[in-house]
N, C-alpha and C positions, 0 to 999 in steps of 0.2 A: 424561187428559181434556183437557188444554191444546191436544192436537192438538185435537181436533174442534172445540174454543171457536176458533181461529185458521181450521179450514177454513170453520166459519160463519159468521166474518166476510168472510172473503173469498167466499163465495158472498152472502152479503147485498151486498156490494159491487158484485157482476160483475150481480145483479139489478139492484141502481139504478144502474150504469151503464147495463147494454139498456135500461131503459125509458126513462131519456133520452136514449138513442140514439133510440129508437120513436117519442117525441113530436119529436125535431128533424126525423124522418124524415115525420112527419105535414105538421108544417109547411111543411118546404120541398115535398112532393106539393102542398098547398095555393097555395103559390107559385107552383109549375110549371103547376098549373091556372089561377090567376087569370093568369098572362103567357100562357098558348096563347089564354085568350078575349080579351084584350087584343090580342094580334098579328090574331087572327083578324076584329074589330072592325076593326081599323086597318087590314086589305088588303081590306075591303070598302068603307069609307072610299075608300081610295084606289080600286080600281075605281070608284065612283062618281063621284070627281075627272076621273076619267082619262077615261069616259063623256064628263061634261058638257061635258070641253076641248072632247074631238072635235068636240062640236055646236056650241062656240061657233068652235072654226078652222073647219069646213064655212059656218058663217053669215060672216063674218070675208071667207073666201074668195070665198063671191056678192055679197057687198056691195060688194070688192075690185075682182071683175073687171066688176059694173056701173059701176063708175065708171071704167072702162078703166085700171085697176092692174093690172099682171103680178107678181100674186102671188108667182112664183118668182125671178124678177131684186132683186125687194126682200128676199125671204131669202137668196140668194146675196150682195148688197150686205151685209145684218145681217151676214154670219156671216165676208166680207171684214174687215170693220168689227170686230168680236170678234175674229179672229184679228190682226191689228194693234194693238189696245190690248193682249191678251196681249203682243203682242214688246215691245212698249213700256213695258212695265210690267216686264219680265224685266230689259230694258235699262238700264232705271233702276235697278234692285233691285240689281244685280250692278256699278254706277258708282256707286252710293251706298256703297255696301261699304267696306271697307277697301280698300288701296292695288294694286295685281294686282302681280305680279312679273314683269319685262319676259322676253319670250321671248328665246330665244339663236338 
């Protein structure tokens, strides 16, 4: 009879392990639901962002070229201007550093 008192515990055991396997597994479904409605929230968010940009660069742009601003020469200048403080900022970053080792 000591078998069966040992296989009954071990089947009482291997039951309360699955069921809380079954309630972590509830949870985290529960999780995986709240973060899908969350992302799905937040990429309509951001379409709406991304909407509004447009209509404020479209307005941005009429108001630009009423006042005889060439919209594209000023963002070509910006992005001159970005790519230069980039180098500059590499160049410092990399002279700040510790000491280089002279080439041969």
């Amino acid at each position: 009879m000591v078998g069966l008192g040992d296989t009954k515990k071990k089947i009482e055991k291997m039951i309360s392990a699955a069921e809380e396997l079954y309630e972590k597994m509830n949870q985290l479904r529960a999780q995986v639901d709240d973060l899908r409605s969350k992302v799905e929230q937040t990429s309509e968010q951001v379409d709406a962002m991304e909407h509004d940009l447009d209509e404020q660069r479209v307005l941005i742009e009429r108001m630009a070229r009423e006042q005889g601003i060439d919209v594209d020469e000023v963002l070509a200048e910006a992005a001159i201007e970005d790519a230069d403080a980039e180098d500059s900022a590499e160049t410092s970053g990399a002279a700040g550093g510790s000491a280089a080792e002279p080439e041969d």
